[in-house]
N, C-alpha and C positions, 0 to 999 in steps of 0.2 A: 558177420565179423570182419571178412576182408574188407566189405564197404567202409565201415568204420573206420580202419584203419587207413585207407586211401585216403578219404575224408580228415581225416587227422594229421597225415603228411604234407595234403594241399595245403589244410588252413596254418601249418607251419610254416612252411615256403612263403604264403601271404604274408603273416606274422612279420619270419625274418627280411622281406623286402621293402619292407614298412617302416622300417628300424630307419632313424637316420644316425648320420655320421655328423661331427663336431669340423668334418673343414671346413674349410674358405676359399673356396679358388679365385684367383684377380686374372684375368686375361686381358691384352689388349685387345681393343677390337676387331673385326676383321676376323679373327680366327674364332672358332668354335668353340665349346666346352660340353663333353657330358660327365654330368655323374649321377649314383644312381638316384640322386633325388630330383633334378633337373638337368635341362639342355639350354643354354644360352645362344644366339650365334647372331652377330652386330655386321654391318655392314660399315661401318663409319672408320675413319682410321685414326684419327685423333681423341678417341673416348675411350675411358679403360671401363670394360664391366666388370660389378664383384659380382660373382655370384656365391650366395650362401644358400643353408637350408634351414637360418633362423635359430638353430638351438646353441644353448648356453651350456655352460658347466654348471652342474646341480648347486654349488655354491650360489653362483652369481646368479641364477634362476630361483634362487630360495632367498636371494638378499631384496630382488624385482619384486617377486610375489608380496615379500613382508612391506615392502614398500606400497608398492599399491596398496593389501589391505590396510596398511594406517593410515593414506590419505582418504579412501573408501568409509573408514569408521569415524576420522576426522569429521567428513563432509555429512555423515549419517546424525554425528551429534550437533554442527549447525542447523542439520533441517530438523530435528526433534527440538531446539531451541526457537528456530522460528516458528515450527506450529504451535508449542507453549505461549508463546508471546500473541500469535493471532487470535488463538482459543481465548486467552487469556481478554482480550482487547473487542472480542464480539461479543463475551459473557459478561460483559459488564451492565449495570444497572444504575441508572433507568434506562431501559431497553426501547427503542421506537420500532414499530413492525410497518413497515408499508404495507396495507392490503388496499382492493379495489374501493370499498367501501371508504375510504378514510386511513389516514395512520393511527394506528392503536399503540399506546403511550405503557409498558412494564414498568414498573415503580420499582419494586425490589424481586428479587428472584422466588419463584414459587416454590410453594414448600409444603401444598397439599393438589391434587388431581381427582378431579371427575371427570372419568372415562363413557363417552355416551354411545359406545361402540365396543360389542365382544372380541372385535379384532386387536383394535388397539388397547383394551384391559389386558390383552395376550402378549400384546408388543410392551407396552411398559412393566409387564413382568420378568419378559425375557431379557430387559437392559437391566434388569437390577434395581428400576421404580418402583415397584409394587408395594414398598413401604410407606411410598406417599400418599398412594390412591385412597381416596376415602368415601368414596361414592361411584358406584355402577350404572347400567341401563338394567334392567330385569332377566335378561339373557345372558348376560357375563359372571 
């Protein structure tokens, strides 16, 4: 029980040291600055350093975030537009296949399968084909 409780004091102490603060300190160079999120210190005498700890006001951190997610969902619905358009532009027909043998020439899109392999009778059922298959090998 006291272990626990030790244990629960520390990781509070960590907790609240953890916490930042909403200042901004600006100091000219040359001199130093500590706070408890950082320690700056410049040698130069003509540069002013800010030092911050990056955090906003929950408003303005919740106006960022909505921001970025609409340019994120924006950019999401471009690329679902252009893989429509790609899918769209490779499925077309008549279809030319380069293999080694020769290019082999798709006329119109298939619309029945003979599967001559129990592996892929198992694949084109698990895509949702399986209504097209209409011929097996003896082990599928």
């Amino acid at each position: 029980m006291r272990k626990s409780a030790i244990l629960f004091l520390v990781l509070s102490l960590v907790l609240a040291s953890c916490r930042t603060s909403s200042a901004e300190t600006t100091v000219l160079a040359g001199e130093s600055t500590s706070t408890s999120t950082s320690t700056s210190t410049s040698t130069s005498t003509s540069t002013t350093v800010t030092v911050s700890d990056g955090s906003e006001s929950a408003p303005e951190r919740t106006a960022v975030e909505l921001a970025e997610l609409e340019q994120a969902a924006a950019e999401l619905a471009a690329l679902e537009r252009e893989q429509e358009r790609l899918l769209a532009e490779l499925l077309t027909y008549p279809m030319t296949l380069p293999l080694d043998s020769g290019p082999v020439t798709i006329e119109q899109r298939p619309e029945r399968i003979v599967s001559l392999s129990a592996s892929h009778t198992e694949m084109l059922y698990a895509i949702g084909a399986g209504e097209q298959v209409v011929g097996t090998d003896l082990t599928s």
